[in-house]
C-alpha positions in Angstrom: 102.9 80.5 45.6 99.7 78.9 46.4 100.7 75.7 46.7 103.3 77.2 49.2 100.5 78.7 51.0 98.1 75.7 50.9 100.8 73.3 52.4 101.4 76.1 55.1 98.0 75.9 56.3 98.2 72.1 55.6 100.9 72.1 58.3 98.9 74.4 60.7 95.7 72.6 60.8 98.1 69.2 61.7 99.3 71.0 64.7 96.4 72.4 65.9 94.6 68.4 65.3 97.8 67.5 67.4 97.3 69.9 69.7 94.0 69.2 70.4 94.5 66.0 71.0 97.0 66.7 73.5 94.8 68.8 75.5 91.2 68.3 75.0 88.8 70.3 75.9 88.0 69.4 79.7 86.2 71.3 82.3 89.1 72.4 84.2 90.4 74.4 81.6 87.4 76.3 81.0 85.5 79.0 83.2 83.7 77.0 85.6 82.4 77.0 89.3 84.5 74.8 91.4 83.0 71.4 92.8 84.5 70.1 95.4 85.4 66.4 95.3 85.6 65.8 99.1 82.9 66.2 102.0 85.0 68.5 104.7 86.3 66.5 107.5 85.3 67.9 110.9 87.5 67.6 113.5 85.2 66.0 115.5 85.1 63.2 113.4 88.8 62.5 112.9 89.6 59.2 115.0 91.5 60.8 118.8 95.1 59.3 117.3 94.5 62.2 114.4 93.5 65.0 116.2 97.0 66.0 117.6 98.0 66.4 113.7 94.7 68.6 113.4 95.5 70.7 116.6 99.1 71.2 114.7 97.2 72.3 111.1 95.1 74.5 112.6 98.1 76.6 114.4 99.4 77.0 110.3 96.4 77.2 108.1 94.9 79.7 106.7 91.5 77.8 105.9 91.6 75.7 109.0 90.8 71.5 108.1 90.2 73.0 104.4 92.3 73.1 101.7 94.8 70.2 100.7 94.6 69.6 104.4 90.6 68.0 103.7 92.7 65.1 101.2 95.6 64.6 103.0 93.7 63.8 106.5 92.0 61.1 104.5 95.5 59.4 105.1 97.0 60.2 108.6 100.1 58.7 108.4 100.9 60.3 105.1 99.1 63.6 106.5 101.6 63.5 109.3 104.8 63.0 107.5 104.1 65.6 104.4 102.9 68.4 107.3 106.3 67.7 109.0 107.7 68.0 105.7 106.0 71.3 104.8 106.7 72.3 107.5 110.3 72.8 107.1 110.0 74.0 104.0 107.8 76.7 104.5 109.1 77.8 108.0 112.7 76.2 108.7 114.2 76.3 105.4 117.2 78.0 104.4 115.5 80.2 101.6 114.2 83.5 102.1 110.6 83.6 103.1 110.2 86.6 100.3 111.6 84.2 97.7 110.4 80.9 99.3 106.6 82.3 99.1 107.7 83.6 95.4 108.7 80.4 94.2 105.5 78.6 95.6 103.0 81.1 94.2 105.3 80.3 90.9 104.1 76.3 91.2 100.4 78.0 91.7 100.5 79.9 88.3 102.1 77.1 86.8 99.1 74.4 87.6 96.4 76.9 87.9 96.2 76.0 91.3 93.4 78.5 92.6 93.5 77.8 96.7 97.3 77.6 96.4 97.5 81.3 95.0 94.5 82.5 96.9 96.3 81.5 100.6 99.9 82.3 99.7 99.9 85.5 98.1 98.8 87.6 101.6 101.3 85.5 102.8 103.9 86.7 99.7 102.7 90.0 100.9 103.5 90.1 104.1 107.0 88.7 103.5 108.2 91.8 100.6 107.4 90.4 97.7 105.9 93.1 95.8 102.3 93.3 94.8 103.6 94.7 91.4 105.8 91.1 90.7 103.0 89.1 91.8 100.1 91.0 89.4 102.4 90.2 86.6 102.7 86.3 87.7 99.4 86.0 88.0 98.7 87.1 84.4 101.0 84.7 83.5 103.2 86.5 82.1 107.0 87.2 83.4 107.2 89.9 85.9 109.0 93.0 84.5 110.2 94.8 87.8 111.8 91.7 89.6 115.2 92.0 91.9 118.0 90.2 91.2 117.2 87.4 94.0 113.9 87.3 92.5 115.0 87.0 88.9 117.0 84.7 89.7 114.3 82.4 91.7 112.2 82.9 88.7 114.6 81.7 86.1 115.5 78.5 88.3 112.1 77.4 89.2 110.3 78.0 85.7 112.9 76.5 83.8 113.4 73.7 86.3 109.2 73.2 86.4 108.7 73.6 82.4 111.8 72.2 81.2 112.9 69.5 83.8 116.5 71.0 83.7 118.9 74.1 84.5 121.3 75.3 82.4 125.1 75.2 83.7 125.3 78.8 83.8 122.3 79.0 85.5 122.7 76.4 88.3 126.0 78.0 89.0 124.8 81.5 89.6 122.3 80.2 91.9 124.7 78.3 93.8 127.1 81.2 93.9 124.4 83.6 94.7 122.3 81.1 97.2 124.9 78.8 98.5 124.6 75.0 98.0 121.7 74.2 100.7 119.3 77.1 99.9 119.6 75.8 96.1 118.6 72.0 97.7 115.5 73.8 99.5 114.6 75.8 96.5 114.6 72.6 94.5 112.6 70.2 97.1 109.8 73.2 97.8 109.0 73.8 94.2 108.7 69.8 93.9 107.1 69.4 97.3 104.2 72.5 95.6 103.4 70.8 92.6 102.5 67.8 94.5 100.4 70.2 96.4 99.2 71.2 93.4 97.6 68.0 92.0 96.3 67.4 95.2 94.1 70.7 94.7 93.9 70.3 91.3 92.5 66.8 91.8 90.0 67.1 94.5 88.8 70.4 93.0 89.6 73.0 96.4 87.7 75.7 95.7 88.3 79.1 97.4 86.9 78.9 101.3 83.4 81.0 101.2 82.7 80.4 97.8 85.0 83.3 96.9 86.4 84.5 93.3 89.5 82.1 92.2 92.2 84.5 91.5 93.6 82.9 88.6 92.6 82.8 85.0 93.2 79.9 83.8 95.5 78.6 80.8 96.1 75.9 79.0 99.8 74.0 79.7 101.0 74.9 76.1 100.2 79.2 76.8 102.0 78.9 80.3 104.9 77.7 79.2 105.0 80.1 75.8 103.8 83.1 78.6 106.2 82.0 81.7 108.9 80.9 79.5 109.0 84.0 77.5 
């Protein structure tokens, strides 16, 4: 019996040495204040070619030049094509704008993406989602009073996001319940959000005003035992 019990703990310690090789300790996953890799970009310095794209961010953002707006500018033609791109997604698409701002704050929780959370859930808000669904997101854990729709979001992005697939049964309720194109949107803005994500993530956006970030933050190995739960 203590031989079992010995090469239990044997097998422990090897997974947490595994573990921790995996995901070392690094700042961002520890309680820090937020540096901000980029100088802000004022409009005023942008070349006159850009500023037309400005003028069009500035009708749509919620923290005017800043957020992943600050890196993207830093390549106009790129800049130009994702904000036509987002811009779609967020405000032509074919999915609900309750569930379309549900599955992005999903991609926020997902990659502890502080500025992504902090400007979309007023925006969640505003749009139904309830404040009761989105307290439980943001504790990482799966929200317990979801609608159908909602569940149904949920299930498709966090499996999609953590496990780079759908089930069968799953992809044909959404289809069925969504219709083909809505599923397509769904798909591309969760994609399109954890690009937006690393950007963040990357260049360290902290929230504008030196405000609290909203978000505790978790390792990838606890979000996906918490989300996936």
């Amino acid at each position: 019996m203590i031989f079992h019990h010995a090469k239990l703990l044997h097998g422990f310690a090897q997974v947490l040495t595994i573990l921790e090789r995996l995901f070392p300790s690094d700042p961002f996953l520890t309680k820090h204040t937020m540096n901000e890799r980029f100088s802000q970009i004022s409009y005023e310095a942008l070349p006159l070619e850009v500023r037309p794209l400005a003028d069009d961010i500035l009708k749509v953002s919620s923290a005017a030049l800043g957020g992943p707006y600050n890196a993207l500018l830093r390549s106009p033609e790129m800049a130009r094509r994702a904000f036509d791109f987002l811009d779609y997604l967020r405000f032509k698409t074919s999915v609900n704008k309750r569930l379309n701002e549900f599955a992005i704050l999903i991609q926020a929780r997902i990659s502890n993406a502080q500025f992504e959370w902090w400007a979309h859930e007023p925006i969640a808000r505003k749009a139904g989602l309830a404040d009761r669904v989105m307290h439980d997101l943001q504790q990482c854990v799966r929200p317990a009073s979801m609608q159908d729709d909602e569940r149904l979001v949920y299930d498709f992005c966090v499996q999609l996001s953590l496990n780079h697939r759908v089930s069968d049964t799953l992809w044909q309720e959404a289809v069925t319940q969504m219709g083909e194109q809505a599923v397509v949107d769904l798909t591309v803005l969760s994609g399109t959000y954890v690009m937006v994500s690393m950007l963040l993530n990357a260049t360290q956006v902290g929230i504008p005003g030196g405000g609290t970030e909203p978000l505790q933050v978790f390792n990838p190995v606890d979000i996906r035992q918490r989300l996936l739960a």
